[in-house]
MILUMMAR-448836 format. One record per residue (C-alpha): residue number from 1; residue in one letter; x, y, z. Coordinates in Angstrom, 3 decimals, always signed. Layout:
BEGIN
R seq type        x        y        z
R NUM    A        X        Y        Z
...
This chain:
BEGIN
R seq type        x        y        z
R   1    X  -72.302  +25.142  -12.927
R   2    X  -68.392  +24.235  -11.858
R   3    X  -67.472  +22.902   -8.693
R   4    X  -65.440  +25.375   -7.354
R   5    X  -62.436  +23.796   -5.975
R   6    X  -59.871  +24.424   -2.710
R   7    X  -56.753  +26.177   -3.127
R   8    X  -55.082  +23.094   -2.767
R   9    X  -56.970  +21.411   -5.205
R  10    X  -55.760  +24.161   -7.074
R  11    X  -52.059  +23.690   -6.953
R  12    X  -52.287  +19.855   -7.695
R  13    X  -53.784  +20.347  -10.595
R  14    X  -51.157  +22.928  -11.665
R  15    X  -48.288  +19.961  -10.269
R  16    X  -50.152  +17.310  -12.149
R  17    X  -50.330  +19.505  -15.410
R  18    X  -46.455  +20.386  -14.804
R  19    X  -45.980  +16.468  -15.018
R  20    X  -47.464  +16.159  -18.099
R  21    X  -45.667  +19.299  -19.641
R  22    X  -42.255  +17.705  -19.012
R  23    X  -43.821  +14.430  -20.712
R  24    X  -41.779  +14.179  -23.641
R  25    X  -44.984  +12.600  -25.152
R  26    X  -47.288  +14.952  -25.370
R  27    X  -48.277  +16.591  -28.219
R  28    X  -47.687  +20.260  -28.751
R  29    X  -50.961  +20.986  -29.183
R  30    X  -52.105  +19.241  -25.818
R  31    X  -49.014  +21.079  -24.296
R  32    X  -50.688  +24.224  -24.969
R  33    X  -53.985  +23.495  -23.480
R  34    X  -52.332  +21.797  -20.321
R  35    X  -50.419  +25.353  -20.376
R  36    X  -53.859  +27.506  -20.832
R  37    X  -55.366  +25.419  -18.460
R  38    X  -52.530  +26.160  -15.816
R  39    X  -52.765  +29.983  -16.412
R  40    X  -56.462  +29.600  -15.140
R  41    X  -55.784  +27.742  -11.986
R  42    X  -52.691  +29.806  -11.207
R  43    X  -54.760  +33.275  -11.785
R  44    X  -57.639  +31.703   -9.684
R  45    X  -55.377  +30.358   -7.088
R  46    X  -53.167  +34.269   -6.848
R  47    X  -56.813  +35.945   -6.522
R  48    X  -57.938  +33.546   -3.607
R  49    X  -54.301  +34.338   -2.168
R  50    X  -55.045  +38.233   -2.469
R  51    X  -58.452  +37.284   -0.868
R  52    X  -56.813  +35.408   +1.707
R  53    X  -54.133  +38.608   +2.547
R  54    X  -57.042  +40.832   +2.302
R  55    X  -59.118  +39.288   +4.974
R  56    X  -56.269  +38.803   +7.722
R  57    X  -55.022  +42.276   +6.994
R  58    X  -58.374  +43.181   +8.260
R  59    X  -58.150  +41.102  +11.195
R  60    X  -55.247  +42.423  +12.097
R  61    X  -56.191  +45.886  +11.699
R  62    X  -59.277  +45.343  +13.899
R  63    X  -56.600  +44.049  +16.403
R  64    X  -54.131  +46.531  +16.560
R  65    X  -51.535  +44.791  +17.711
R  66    X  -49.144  +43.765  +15.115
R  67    X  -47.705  +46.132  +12.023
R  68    X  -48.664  +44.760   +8.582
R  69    X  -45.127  +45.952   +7.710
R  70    X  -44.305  +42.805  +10.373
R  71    X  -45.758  +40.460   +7.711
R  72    X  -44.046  +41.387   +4.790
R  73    X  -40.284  +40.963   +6.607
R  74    X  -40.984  +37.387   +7.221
């Protein structure tokens, strides 16, 4: 079973696999893994961001006091 992992965790990873992209060294074919790899964590970290915006738009809702158009202008 994989350990699922914090958002944060998340965009290391992607950072670390960046690094190692822009290493002249390494190989094509591990450059396209490392790339594969970052498509996973950076669809997995945009759906926990969705879940994220999801949840406080709720919140806010239940509150009534600020405009989710507020939200998008900052």
């Amino acid at each position: 079973m994989a350990t699922k992992i914090s958002f944060e965790e998340k965009l290391e990873k992607i950072k670390e696999n960046i690094e190692k992209l822009e290493n002249e060294e390494t190989s094509l074919d591990e450059s396209i893994k490392i790339y594969e790899t970052c498509q996973k964590l950076i669809a997995d970290a945009e759906k926990t961001l969705n879940e994220a915006d999801g949840k406080v738009r709720k919140i806010i809702e239940k509150l009534g006091n600020i405009e989710i158009s507020e939200l998008n202008e900052g």
